[in-house]
ChimeraX commands (.cxc) that place a marker at each C-alpha (Angstrom):
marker #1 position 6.87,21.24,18.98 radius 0.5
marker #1 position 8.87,18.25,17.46 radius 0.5
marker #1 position 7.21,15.00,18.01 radius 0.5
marker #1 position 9.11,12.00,17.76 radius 0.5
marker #1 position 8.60,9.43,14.48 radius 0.5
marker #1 position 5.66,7.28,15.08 radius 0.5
marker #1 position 7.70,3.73,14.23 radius 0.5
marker #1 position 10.71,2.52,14.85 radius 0.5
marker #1 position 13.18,1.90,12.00 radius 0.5
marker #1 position 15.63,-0.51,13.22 radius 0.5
marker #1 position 13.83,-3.24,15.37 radius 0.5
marker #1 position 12.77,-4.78,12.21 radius 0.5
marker #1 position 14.02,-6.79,8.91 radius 0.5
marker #1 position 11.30,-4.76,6.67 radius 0.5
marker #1 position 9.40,-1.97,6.28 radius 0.5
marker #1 position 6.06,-5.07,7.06 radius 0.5
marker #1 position 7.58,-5.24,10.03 radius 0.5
marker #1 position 8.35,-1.82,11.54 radius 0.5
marker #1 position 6.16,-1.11,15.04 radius 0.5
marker #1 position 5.05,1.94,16.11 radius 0.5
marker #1 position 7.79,3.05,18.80 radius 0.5
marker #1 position 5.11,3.14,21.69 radius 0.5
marker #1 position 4.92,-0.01,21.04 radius 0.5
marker #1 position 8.52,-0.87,21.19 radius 0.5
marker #1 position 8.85,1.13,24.33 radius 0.5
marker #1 position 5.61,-0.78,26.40 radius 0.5
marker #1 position 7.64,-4.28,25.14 radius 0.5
marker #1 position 10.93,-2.65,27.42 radius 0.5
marker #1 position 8.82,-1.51,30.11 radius 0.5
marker #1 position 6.79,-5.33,30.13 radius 0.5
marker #1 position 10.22,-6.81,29.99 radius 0.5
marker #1 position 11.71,-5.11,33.37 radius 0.5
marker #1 position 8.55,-6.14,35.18 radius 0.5
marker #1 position 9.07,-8.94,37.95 radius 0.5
marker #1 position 8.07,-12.23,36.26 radius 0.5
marker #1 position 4.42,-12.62,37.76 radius 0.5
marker #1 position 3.11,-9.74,36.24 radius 0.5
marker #1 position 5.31,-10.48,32.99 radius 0.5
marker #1 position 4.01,-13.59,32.17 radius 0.5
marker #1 position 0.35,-12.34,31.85 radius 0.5
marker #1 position 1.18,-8.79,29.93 radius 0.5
marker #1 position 3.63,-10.58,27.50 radius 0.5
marker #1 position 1.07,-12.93,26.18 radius 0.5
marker #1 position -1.29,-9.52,25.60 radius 0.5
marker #1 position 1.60,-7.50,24.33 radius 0.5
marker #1 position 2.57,-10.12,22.10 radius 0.5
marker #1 position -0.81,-10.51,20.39 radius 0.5
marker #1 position -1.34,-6.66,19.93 radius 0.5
marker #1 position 2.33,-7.05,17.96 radius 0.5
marker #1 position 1.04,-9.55,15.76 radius 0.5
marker #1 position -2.18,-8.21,15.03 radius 0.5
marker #1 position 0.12,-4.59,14.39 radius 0.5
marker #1 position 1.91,-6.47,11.93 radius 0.5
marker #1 position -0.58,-7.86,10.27 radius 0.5
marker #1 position -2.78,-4.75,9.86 radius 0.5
marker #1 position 0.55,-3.27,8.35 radius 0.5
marker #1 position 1.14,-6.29,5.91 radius 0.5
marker #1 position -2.61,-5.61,4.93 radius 0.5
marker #1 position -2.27,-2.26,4.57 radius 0.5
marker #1 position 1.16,-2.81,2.58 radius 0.5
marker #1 position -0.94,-4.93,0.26 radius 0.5
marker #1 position -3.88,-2.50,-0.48 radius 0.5
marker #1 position -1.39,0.30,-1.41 radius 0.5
marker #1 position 0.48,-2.21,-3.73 radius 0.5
marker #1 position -2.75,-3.42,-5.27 radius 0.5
marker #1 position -4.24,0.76,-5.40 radius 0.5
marker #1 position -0.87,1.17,-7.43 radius 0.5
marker #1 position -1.25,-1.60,-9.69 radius 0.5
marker #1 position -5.04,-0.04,-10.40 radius 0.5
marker #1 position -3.77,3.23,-10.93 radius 0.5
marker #1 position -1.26,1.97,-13.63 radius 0.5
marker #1 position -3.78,-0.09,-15.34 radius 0.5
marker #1 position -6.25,2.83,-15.70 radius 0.5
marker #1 position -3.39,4.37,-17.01 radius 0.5
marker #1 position -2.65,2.11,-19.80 radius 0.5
marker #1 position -6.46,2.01,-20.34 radius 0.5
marker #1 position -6.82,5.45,-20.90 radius 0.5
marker #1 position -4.01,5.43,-23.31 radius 0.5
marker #1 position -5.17,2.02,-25.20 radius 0.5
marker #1 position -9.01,3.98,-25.21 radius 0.5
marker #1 position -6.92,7.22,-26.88 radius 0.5
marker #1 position -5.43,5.48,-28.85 radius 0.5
marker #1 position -8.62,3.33,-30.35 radius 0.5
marker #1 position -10.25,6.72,-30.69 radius 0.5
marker #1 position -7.42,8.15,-33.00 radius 0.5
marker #1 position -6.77,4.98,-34.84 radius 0.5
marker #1 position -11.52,5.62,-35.12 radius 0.5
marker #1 position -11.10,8.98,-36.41 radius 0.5
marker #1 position -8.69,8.11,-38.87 radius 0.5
marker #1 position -10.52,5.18,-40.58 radius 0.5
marker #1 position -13.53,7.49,-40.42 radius 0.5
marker #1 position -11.73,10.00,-42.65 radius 0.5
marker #1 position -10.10,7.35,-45.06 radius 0.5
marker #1 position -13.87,6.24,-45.60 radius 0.5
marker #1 position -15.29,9.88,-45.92 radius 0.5
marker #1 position -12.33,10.60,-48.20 radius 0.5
marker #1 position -13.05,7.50,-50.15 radius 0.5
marker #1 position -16.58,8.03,-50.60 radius 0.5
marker #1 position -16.45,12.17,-51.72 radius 0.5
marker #1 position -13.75,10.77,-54.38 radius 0.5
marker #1 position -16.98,7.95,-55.68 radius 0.5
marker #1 position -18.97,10.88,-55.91 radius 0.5
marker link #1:1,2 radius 0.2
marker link #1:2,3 radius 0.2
marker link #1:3,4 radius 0.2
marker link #1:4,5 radius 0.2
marker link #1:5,6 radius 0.2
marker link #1:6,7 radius 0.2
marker link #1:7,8 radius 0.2
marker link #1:8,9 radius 0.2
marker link #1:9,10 radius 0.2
marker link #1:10,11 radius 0.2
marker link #1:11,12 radius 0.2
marker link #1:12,13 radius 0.2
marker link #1:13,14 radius 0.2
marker link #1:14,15 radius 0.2
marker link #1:15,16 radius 0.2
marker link #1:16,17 radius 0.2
marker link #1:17,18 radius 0.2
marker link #1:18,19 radius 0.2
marker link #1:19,20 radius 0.2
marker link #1:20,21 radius 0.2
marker link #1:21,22 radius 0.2
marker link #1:22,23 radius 0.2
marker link #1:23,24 radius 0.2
marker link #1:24,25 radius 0.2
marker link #1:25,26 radius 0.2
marker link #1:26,27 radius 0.2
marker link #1:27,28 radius 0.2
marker link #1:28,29 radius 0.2
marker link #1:29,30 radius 0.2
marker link #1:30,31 radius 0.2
marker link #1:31,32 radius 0.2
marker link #1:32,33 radius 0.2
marker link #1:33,34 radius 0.2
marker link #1:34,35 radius 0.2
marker link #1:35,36 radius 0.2
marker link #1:36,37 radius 0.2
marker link #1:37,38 radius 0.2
marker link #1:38,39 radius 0.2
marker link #1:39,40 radius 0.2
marker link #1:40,41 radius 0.2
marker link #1:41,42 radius 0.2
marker link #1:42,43 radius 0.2
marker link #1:43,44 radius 0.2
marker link #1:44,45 radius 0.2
marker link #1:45,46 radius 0.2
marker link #1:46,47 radius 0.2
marker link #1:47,48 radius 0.2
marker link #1:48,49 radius 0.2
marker link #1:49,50 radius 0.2
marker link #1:50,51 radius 0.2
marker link #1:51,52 radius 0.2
marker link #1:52,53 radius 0.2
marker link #1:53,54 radius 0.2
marker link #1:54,55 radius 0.2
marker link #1:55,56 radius 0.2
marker link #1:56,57 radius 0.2
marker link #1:57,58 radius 0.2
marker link #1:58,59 radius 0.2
marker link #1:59,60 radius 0.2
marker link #1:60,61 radius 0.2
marker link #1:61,62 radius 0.2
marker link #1:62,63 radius 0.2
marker link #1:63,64 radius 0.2
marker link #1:64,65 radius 0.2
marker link #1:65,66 radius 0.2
marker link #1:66,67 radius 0.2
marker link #1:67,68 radius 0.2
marker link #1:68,69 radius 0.2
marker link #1:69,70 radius 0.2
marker link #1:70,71 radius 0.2
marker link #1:71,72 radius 0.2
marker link #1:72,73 radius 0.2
marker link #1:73,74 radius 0.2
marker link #1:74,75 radius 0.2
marker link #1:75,76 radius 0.2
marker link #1:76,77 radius 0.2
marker link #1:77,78 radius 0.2
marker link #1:78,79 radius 0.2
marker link #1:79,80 radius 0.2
marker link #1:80,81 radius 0.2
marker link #1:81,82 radius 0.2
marker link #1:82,83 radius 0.2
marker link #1:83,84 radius 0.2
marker link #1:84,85 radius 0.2
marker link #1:85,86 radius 0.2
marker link #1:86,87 radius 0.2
marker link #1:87,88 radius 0.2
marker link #1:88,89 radius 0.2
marker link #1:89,90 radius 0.2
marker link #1:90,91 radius 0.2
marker link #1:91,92 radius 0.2
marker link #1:92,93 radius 0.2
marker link #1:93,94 radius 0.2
marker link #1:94,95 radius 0.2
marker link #1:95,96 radius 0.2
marker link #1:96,97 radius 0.2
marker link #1:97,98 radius 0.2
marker link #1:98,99 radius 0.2
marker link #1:99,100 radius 0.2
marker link #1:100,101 radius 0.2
marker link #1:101,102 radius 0.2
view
């Protein structure tokens, strides 16, 4: 069974912004309702499509910052490797130096 994508990609200006298309759909079906019943759901509907957007803006910004963390344990791995070698080597310059004192 196909299911249909969960968010819509072109009722929006960025990927921030993208709803979820049951969301999309319940703003079509609030919009054909006669106006007394309108008015109250839109002011509902409209809240529940800002706090969407915000939990996806927040959620945009914890991957983006998990990335950043990622890359600089990266480059702290490699700066700890290369400390280690850079160690080992001044280790065996002294060892070297002191068997040839001997």
């Amino acid at each position: 069974m196909t299911q249909a994508p969960r968010f819509s990609k072109d009722n929006s200006k960025d990927n921030s912004e993208e709803l979820p298309q049951d969301l999309v759909g319940m703003g079509s079906i609030i919009g054909d309702l006669p106006e007394e019943h309108r008015g109250k759901l839109q002011r509902l509907y409209q809240r529940v499509v800002e706090n969407t957007r915000r939990r996806r803006r927040i959620l945009n910004l914890v991957q983006e910052a998990l990335s950043q963390l990622r890359l600089d344990m990266k480059y702290l791995v490699f700066d700890l490797e290369a400390t280690r070698r850079e160690r080992d080597d001044y280790r065996a310059r002294v060892e070297e130096d002191g068997n040839r004192e001997d």
